[in-house]
C-alpha positions in Angstrom: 233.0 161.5 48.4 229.8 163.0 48.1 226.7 161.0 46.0 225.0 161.4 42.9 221.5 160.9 41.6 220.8 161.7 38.4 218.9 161.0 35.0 221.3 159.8 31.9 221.8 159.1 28.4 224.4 156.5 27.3 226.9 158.2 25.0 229.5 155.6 25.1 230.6 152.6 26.9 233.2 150.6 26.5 235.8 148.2 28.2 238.1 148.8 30.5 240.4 146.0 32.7 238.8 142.6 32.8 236.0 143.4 35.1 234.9 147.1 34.7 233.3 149.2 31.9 234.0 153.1 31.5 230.3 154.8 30.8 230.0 158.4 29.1 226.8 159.6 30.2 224.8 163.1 29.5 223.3 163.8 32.7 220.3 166.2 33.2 222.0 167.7 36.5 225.9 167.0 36.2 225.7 167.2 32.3 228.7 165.0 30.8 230.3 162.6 33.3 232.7 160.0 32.8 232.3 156.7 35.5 233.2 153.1 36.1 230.8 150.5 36.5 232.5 148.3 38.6 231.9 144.5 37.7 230.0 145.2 34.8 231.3 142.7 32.8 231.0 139.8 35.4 228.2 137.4 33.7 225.8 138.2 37.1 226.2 142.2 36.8 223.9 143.9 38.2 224.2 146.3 35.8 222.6 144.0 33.0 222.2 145.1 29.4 222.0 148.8 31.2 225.1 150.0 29.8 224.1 150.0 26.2 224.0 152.8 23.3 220.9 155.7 23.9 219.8 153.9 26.8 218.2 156.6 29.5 218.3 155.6 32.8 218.3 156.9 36.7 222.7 157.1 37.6 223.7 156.5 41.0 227.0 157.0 41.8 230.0 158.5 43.9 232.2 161.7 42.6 235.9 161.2 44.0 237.0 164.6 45.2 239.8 166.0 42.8 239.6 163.2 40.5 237.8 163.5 36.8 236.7 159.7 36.6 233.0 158.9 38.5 231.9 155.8 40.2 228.5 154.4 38.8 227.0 152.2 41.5 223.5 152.0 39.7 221.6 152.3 36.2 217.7 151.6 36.3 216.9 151.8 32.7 213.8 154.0 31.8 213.7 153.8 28.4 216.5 151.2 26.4 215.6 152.7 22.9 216.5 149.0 22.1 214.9 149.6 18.3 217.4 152.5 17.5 220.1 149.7 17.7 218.8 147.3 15.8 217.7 149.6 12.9 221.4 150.4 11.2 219.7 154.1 9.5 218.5 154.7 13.2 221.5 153.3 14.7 223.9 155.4 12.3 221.8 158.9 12.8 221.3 158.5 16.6 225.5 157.8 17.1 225.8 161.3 14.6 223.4 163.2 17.6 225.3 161.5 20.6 228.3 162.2 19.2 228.0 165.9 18.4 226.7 166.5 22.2 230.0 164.6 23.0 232.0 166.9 20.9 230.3 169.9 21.7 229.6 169.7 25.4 232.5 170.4 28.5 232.9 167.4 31.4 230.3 168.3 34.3 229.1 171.7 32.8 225.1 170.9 33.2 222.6 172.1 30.7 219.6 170.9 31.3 217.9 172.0 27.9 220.1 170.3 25.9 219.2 166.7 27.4 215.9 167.3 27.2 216.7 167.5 23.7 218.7 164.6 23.1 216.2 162.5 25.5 213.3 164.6 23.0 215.3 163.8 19.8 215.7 159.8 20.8 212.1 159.5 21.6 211.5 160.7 17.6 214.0 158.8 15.8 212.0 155.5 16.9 209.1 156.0 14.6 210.4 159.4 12.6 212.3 159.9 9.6 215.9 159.5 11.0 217.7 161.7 9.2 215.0 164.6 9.0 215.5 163.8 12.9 219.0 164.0 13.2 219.0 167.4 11.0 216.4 169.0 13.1 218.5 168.0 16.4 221.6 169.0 15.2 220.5 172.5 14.2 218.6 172.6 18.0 221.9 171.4 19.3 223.8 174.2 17.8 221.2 176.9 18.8 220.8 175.6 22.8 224.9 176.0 23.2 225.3 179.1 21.3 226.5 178.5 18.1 224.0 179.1 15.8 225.1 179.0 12.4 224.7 182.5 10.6 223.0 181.8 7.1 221.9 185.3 6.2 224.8 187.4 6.7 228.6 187.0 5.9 230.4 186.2 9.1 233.9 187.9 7.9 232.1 191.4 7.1 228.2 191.1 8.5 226.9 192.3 5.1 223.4 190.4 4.3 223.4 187.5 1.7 221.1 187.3 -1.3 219.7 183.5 -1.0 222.3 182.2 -3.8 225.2 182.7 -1.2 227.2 179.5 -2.1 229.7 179.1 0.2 229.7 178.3 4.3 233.0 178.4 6.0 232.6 175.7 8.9 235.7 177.7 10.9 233.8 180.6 11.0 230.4 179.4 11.8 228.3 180.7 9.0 228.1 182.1 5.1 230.7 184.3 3.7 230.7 186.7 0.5 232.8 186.2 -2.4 235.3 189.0 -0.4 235.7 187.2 2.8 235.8 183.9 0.9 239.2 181.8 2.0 240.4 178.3 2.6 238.7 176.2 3.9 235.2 177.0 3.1 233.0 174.7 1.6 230.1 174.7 -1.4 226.1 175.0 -0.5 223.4 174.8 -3.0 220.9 176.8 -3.1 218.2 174.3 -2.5 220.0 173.2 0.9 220.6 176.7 1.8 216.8 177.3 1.7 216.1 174.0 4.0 218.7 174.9 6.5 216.9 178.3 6.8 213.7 177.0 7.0 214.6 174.5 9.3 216.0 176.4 11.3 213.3 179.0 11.5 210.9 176.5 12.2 209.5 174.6 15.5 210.6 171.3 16.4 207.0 169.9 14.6 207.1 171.6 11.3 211.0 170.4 11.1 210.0 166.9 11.4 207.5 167.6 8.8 209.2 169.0 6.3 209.8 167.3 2.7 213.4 167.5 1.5 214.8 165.5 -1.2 216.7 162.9 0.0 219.8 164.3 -1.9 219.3 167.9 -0.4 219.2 166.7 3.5 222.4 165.1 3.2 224.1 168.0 2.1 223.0 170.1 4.5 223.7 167.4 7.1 227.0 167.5 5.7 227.4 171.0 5.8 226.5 170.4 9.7 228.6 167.8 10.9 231.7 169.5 9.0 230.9 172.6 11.0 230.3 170.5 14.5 233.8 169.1 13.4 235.1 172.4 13.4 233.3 173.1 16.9 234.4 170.0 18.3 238.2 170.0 17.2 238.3 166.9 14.9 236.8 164.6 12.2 233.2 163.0 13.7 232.9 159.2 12.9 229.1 158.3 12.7 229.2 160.2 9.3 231.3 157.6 8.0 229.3 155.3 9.5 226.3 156.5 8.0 227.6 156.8 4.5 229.2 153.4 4.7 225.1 151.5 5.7 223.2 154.1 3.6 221.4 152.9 0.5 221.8 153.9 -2.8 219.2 156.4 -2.3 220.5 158.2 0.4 223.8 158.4 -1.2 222.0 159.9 -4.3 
């Protein structure tokens, strides 16, 4: 039963018995993990408020030899990003980036670039624009594990598209022309096909800076979460969230 000391993100905790909670962490040496706190739902826990949402912490724990399940023994918070869950925008934008990394990231397959992103990404969306945040991270995300989306060449024949290619096919990963257009593809405009290029040309910085209608980066985060969907096998569920807190604005 060999130890583990790590740094982690909180992607998800919840309960589980009458006494114990079962933690999804991204680590920065183990990557994703799944462990029980033991007694951390007893009133005198050691484990405190530790346990919450975003929260970045030092993990110490046991890995049970052929078993999937961790046991956390120990989370030191470093940073509790407390603000991101009390702001619902913030809240609502920083579930959409923990759960893509959940959806698109294998149990205890490390990648140590990708949580210094989500650690890099956190840090922004406390005094950033959330969603210009979440847009940049997302298209980081996809570029750090490999599946950069193609938006300036079909995927189903490799031919080069003129900037009014107006459809992405989420399946495929990318644009397609008007030949190797099938089901399942969906509409882009041509104003949020020029952000997501530029975006995604751009450094971290001059994504943050950009100014997007607030109209045109929700289609393009759109377009994003249905292709992590396709990625990660299923519907996500902070979208929903989002669109169910946003204001009328951001619905616009």
């Amino acid at each position: 039963m060999p130890q583990f000391r790590t740094q982690g993100i909180v992607l998800r905790a919840r309960d589980l018995g009458e006494q114990d909670r079962l933690v999804s962490l991204y680590t920065r040496d183990l990557g994703r993990i799944q462990a029980v706190a033991r007694g951390a739902r007893r009133l005198r826990s050691r484990f405190g408020a530790a346990l919450e949402l975003f929260t970045w912490g030092e993990a110490v724990g046991f890995e049970h030899s052929g078993r999937d399940l961790m046991r956390l023994d120990q989370f030191d918070i470093r940073r509790s990003f407390r603000k991101l869950r009390e702001d619902l925008e913030r809240l609502g934008q920083g579930a959409r980036m923990v759960e893509a990394v959940a959806r698109l990231t294998a149990e205890r397959d490390p990648h140590a670039a990708c949580f210094v992103l989500l650690l890099r990404a956190l840090r922004a969306l406390e005094t950033g624009p959330a969603a210009r945040v979440q847009l940049a991270f997302t298209l980081r995300l996809l570029d750090v594990l490999g599946h950069r989306p193609a938006l300036d060449r079909c995927v189903g024949c490799g031919r080069t598209l003129a900037a009014m290619a107006d459809q992405f096919d989420p399946f495929g990963g990318g644009l397609v022309c008007r030949a190797c257009r099938g089901r399942g593809t969906m509409p882009v405009s041509p104003r949020a096909l020029g952000v997501l290029r530029g975006l995604q040309r751009g450094s971290w910085e001059a994504r943050l800076r950009a100014r997007i209608p607030v109209a045109v980066e929700v289609e393009a985060a759109s377009l994003l979460d249905r292709y992590v969907a396709a990625l990660g096998g299923g519907a996500l569920r902070a979208p929903r969230f989002v669109a169910e807190t946003a204001g009328p604005g951001a619905r616009a």
